[in-house]
VOSE-591188 format. One record per residue: x, y, z of N, C-alpha, C in turn; residue in one letter; residue number from 1. Coordinates in steps of 0.2 Angstrom, whole numbers, plus 2048, in hexadecimal, padded with zeros to 3 digits. Example, Ala and Ser with C-alpha at 12.3 -4.5 7.8 and 13.67 -1.06 7.14 Angstrom:
<atoms>
 n.px n.py n.pz ca.px ca.py ca.pz c.px c.py c.pz r   k
  842  7E4  827   83E   7EA   827  842  7F0  827 A   1
  840  7F5  823   844   7FB   824  840  800  827 S   2
</atoms>
This chain:
<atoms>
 n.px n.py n.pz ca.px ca.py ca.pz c.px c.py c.pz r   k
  81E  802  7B2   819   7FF   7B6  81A  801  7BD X   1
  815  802  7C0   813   801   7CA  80F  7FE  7CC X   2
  810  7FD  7D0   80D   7F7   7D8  80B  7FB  7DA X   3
  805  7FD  7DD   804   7FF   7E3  7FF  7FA  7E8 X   4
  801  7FC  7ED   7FE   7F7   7F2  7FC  7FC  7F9 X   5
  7F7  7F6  7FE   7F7   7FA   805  7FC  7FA  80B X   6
  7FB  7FD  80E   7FF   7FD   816  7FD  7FA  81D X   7
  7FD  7F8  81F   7FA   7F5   826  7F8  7FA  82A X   8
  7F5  7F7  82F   7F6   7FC   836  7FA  7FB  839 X   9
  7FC  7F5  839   802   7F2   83E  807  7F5  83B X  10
  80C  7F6  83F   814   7F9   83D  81A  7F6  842 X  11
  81F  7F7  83F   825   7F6   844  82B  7F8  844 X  12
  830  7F9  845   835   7FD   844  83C  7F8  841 X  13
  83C  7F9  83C   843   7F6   83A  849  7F8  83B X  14
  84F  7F4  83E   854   7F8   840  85B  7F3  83C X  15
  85A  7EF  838   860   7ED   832  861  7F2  82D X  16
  85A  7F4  82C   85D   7F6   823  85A  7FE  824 X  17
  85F  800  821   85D   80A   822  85C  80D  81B X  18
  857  813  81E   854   814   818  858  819  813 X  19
  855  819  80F   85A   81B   807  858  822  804 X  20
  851  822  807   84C   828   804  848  82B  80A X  21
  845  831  807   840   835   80B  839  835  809 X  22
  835  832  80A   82B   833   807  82D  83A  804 X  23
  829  838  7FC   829   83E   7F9  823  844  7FB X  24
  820  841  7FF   81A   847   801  81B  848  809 X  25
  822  847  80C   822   84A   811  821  850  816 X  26
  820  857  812   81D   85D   812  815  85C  811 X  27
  813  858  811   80A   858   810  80A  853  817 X  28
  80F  84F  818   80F   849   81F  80F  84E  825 X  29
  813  853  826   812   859   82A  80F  85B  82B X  30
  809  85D  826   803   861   827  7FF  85C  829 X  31
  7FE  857  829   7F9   851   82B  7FB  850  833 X  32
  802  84F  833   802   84F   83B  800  855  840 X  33
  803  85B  83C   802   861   840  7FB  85F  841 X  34
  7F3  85E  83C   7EE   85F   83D  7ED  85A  845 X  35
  7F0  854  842   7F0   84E   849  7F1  851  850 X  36
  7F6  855  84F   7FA   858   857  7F4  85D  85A X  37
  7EF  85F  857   7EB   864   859  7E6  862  85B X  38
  7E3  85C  859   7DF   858   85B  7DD  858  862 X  39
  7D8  85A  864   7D8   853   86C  7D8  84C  86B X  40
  7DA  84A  871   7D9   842   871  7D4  83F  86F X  41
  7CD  845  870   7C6   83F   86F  7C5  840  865 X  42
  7C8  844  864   7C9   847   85C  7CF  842  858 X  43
  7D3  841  85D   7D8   83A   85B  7D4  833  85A X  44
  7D0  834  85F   7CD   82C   860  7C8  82C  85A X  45
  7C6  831  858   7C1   830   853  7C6  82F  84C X  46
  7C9  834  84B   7CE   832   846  7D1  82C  843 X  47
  7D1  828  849   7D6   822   84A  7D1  81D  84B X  48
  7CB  81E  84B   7C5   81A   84D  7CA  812  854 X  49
  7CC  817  858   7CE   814   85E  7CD  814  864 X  50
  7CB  810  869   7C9   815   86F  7CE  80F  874 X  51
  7D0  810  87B   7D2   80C   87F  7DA  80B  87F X  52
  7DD  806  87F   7E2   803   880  7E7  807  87A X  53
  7E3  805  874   7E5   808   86D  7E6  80D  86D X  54
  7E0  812  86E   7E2   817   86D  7E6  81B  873 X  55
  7E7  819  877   7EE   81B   87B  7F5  81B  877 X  56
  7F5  814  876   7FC   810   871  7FC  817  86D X  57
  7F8  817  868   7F7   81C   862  7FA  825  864 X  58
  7F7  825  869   7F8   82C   86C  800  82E  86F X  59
  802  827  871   80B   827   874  80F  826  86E X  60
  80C  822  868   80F   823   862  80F  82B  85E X  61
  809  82E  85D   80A   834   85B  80F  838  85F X  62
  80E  839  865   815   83C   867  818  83E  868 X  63
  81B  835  863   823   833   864  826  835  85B X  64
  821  836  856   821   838   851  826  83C  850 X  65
  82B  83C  84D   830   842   84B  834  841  842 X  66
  82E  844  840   831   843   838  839  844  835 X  67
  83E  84A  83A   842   849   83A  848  845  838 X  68
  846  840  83B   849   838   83D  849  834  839 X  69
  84F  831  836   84D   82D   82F  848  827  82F X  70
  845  826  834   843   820   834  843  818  832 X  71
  841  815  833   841   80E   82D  83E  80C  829 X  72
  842  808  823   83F   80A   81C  837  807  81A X  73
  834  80B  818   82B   806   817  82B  801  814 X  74
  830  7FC  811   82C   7F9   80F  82D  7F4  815 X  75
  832  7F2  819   833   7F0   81F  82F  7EF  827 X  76
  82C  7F7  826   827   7FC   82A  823  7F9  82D X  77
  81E  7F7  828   817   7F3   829  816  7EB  829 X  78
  811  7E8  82C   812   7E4   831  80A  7DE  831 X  79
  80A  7DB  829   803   7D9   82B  804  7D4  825 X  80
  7FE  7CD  824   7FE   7C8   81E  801  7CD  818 X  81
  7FF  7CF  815   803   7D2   80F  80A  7D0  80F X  82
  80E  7D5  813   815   7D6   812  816  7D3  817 X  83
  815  7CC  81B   817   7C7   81B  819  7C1  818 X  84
  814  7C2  812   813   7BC   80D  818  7BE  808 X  85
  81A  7C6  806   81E   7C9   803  826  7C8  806 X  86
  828  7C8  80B   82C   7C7   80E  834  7C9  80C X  87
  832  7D3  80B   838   7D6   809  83C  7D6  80F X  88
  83C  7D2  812   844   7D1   816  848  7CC  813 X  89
  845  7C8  80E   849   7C2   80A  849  7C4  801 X  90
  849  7CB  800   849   7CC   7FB  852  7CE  7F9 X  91
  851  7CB  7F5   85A   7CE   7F1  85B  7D4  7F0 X  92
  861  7D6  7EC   862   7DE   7EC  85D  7DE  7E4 X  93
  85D  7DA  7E0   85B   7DE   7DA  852  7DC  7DD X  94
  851  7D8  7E0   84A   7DB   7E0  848  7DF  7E3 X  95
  84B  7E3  7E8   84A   7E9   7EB  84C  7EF  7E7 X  96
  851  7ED  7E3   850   7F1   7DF  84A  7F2  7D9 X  97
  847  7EC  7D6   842   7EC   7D3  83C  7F0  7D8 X  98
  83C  7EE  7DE   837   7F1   7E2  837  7FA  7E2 X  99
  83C  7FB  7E4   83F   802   7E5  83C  805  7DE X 100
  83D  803  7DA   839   805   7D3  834  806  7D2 X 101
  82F  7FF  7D4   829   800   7D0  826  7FF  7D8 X 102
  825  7FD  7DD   821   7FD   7E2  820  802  7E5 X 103
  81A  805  7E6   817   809   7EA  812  806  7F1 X 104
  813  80B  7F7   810   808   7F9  80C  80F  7FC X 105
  804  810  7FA   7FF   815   7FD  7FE  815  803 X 106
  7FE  81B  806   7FF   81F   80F  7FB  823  80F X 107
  7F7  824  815   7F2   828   816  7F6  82D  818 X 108
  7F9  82D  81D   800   831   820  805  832  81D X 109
  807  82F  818   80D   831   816  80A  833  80E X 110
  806  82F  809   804   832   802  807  82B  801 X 111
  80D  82A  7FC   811   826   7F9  818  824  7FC X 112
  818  81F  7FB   81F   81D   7FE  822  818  7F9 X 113
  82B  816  7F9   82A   815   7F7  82F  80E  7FB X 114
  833  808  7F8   833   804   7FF  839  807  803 X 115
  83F  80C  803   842   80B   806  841  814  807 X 116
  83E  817  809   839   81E   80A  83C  81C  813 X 117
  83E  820  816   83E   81F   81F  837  822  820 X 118
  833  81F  824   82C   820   827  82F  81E  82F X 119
  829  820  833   829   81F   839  823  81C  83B X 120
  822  819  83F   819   814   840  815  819  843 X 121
  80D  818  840   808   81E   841  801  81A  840 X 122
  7FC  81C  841   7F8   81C   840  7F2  820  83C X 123
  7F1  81F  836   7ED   822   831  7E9  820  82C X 124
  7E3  81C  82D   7E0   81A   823  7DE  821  820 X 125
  7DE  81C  81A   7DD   822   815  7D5  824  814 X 126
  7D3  81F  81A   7CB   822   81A  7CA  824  81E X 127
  7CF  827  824   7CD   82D   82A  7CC  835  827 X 128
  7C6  835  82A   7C2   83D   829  7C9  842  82E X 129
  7C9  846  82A   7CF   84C   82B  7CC  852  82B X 130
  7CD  859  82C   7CD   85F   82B  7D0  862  827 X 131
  7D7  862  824   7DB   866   823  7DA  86A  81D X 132
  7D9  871  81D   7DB   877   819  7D4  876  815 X 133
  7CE  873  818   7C9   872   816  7C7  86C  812 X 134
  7CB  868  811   7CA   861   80F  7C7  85D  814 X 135
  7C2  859  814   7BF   856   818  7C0  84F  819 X 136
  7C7  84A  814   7C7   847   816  7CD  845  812 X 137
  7D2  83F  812   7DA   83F   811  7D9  83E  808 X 138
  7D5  83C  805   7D2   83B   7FE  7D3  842  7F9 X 139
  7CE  846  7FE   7D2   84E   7FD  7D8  851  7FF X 140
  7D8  84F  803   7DE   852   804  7E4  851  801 X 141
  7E6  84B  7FE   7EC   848   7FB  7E9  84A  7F3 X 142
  7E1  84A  7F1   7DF   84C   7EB  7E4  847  7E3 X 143
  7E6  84B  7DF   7E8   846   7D9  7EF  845  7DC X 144
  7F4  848  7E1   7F9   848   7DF  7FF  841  7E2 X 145
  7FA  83D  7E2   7FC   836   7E5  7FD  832  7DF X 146
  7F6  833  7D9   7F7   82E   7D5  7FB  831  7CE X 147
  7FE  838  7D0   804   83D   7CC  809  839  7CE X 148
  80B  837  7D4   812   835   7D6  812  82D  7D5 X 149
  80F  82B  7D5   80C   823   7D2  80D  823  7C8 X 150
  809  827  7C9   808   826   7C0  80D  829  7BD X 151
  811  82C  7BE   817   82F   7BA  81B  82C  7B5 X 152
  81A  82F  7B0   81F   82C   7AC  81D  824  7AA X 153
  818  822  7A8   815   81A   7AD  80F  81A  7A8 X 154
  80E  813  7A6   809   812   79F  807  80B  7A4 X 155
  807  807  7A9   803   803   7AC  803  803  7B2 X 156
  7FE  802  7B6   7FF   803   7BF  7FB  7FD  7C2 X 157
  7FE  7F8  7C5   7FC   7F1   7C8  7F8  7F3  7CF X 158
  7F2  7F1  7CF   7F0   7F3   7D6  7F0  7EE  7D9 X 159
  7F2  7ED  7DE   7F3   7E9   7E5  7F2  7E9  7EA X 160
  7EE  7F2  7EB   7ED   7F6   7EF  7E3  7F3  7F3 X 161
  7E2  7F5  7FA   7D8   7F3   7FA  7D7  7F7  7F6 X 162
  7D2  7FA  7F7   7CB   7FE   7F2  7CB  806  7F7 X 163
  7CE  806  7FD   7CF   80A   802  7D5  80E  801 X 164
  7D9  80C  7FC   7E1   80E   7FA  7E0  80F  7F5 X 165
  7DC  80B  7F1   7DE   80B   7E9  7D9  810  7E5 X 166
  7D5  812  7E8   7D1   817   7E6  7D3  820  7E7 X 167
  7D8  81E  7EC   7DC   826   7ED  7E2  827  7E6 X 168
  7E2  822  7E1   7E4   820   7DE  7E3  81F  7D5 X 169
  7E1  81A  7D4   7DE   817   7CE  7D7  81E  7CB X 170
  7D5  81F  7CF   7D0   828   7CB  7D3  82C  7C9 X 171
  7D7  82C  7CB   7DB   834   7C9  7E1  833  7C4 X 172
  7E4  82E  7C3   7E7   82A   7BB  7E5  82E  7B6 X 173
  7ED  82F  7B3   7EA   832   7AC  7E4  82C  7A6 X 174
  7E3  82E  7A2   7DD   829   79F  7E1  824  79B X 175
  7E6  826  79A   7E9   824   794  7EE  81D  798 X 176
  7EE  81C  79F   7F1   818   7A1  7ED  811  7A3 X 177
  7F1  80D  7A3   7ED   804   7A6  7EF  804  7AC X 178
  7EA  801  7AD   7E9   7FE   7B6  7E6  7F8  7B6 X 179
  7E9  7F5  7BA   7E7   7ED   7B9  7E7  7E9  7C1 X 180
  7E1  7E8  7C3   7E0   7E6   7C8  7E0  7DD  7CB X 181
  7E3  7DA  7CC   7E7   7D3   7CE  7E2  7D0  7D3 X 182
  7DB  7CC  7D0   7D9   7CA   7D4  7DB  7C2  7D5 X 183
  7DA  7C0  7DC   7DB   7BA   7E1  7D4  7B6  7E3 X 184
  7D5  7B1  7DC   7CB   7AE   7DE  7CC  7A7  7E1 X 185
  7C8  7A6  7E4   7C9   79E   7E8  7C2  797  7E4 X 186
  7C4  795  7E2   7BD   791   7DD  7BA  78D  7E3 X 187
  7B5  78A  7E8   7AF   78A   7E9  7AB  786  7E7 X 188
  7AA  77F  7E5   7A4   77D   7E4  7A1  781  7DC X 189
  7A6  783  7D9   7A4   784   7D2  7A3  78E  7D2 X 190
  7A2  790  7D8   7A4   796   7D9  7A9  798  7DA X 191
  7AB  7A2  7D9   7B2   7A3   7DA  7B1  7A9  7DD X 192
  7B3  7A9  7E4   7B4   7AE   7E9  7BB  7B0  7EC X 193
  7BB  7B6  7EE   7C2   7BB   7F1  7C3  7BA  7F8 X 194
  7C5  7B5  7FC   7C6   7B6   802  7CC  7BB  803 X 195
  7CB  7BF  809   7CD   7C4   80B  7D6  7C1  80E X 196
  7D6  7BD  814   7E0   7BC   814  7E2  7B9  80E X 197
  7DD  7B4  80A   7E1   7AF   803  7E2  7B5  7FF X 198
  7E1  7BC  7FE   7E1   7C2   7FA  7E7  7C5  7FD X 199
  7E6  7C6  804   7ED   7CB   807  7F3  7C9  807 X 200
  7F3  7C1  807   7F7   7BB   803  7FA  7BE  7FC X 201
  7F6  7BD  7FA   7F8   7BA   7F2  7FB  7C2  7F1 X 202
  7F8  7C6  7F3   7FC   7CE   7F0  802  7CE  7F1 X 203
  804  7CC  7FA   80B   7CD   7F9  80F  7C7  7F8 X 204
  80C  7C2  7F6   80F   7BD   7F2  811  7C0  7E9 X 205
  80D  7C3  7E9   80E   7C7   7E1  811  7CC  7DF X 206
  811  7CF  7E5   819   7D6   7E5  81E  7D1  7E2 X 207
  81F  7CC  7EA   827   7C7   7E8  827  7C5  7E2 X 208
  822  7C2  7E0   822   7BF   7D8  827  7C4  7D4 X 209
  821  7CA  7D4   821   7CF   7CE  82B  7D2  7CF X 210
  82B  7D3  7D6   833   7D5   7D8  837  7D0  7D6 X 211
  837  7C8  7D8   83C   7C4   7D5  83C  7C0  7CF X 212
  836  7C3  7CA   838   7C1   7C3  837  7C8  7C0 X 213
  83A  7CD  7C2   83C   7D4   7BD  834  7D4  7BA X 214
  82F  7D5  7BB   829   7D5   7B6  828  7DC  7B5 X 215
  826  7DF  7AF   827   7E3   7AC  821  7E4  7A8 X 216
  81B  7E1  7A7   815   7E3   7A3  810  7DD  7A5 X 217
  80A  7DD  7A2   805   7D9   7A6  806  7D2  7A3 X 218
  80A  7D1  79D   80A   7C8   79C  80E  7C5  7A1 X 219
  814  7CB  7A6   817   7C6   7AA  812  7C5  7AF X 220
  80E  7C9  7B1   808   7C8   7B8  806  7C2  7B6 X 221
  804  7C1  7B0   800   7BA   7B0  803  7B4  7B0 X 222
  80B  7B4  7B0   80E   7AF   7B3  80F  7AD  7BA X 223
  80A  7B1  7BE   80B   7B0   7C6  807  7A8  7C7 X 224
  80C  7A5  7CB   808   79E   7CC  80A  79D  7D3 X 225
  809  79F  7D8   80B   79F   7DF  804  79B  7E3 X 226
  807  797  7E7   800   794   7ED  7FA  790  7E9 X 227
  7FC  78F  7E1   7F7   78C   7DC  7F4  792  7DA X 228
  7F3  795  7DB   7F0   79D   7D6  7F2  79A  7CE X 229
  7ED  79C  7C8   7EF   79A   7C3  7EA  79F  7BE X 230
  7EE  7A3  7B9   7EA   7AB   7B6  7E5  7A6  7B5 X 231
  7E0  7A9  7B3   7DA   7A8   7AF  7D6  7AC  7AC X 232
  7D8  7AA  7A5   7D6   7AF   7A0  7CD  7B0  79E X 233
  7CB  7AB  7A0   7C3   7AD   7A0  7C3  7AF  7A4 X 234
  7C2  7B2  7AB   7C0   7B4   7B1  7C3  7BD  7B1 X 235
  7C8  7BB  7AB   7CB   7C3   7AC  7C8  7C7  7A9 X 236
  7CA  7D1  7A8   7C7   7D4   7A2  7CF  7D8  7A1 X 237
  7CD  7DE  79D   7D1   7E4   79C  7D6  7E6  7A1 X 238
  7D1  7E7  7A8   7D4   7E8   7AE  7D4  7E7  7B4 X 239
  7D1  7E1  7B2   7D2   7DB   7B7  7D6  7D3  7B6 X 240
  7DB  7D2  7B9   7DE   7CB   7BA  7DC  7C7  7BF X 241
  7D9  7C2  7BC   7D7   7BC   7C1  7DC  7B5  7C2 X 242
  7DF  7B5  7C7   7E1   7AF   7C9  7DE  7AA  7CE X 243
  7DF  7A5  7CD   7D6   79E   7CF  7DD  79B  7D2 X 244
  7D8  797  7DA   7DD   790   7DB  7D6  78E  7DF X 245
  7D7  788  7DF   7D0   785   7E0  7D1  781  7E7 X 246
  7CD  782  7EC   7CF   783   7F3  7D0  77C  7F7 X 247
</atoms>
């Protein structure tokens, strides 16, 4: 089984815990930045869909980029509701290492990471239009070989990634694999809707889960019962999981 999930924009630099590993698609991260360093500023600002204060910051951060560097480990790195609610600074050793195993986290900039992978803080979605070697945008450019290093060896993959992550992803899965996607519904006056923070909530509420009870196949998913969340097997399908808490 794997998690994958998304990345913030926000980032920070961790300096307790050092990293263990190197991003497997390191060598493709070089070519991406090379691409960035050649850039003009107004070709950054389109990239980064930034203009002003940001894009200054953005531009003192590339810079300062030096993949040499071990950096600090990812899953530490990024900085927003998700992996707040998730809160691997308060994870034990075996759920980190449950993490280490089965969590992936999609980079536009980096491809795959895995949590303790040393990254450096950057700015990149995986919906910035690029040029590289004639791909027009990072979809192409990373092509199948993201959901190769994800799928490997691997008969189910939990997405907990947006639709902006999860789709450099989930299409290019061998066929013969499950994916199963974890929806977060709020009931409404007899309606069931996805608010967007109660959802970036409940995801990294759902790593912790899946990391502190060892889960291992989709009947442990359905044991998530966090913040009232509770499965619900009508509202679910094949591959879709529905969890309802009523607001």
């Amino acid at each position: 089984m794997k998690i994958i999930i998304s990345p913030t924009k926000k980032m920070k630099r961790e300096e307790c815990i050092s990293p263990s590993s190197k991003p497997v698609f390191l060598d493709k991260t070089k070519e991406i930045l090379s691409y960035l360093e050649s850039l003009s500023d107004q070709e950054k600002a389109k990239v980064w869909k930034v203009k002003g204060k940001l894009l200054e910051e953005n531009l003192e951060r590339l810079g300062e980029i030096d993949l040499t560097l071990p950096g600090s480990p990812a899953l530490f790195s990024y900085d927003g509701i998700q992996f707040t609610y998730m809160s691997p600074s308060s994870f034990t050793d075996d759920m980190l290492s449950y993490a280490m195993d089965k969590l992936r986290i999609i980079s536009g900039f980096y491809g795959v990471l895995r949590p303790l992978d040393g990254i450096v803080p950057y700015r990149l979605e995986m919906e910035s239009k690029i040029n590289i070697n004639g791909k027009g945008d990072l979809y192409s450019f990373w092509g199948k070989s993201l959901a190769e290093e994800v799928g490997r060896g691997e008969s189910l993959v939990v997405n907990l990634a947006s639709e902006e992550y999860s789709k450099a992803i989930i299409p290019h899965l061998e066929k013969h694999m499950e994916v199963v996607t974890p929806l977060f519904l709020e009931e409404v006056d007899g309606s069931y809707v996805t608010k967007g923070v109660y959802a970036k909530m409940a995801r990294g509420e759902m790593v912790r889960f899946l990391s502190e009870n060892n889960v291992e196949d989709r009947e442990g998913i359905k044991e998530f019962s966090v913040r009232g969340y509770r499965y619900d097997e009508a509202l679910s399908s094949s591959n879709k999981m529905a969890f309802v808490r009523k607001e």
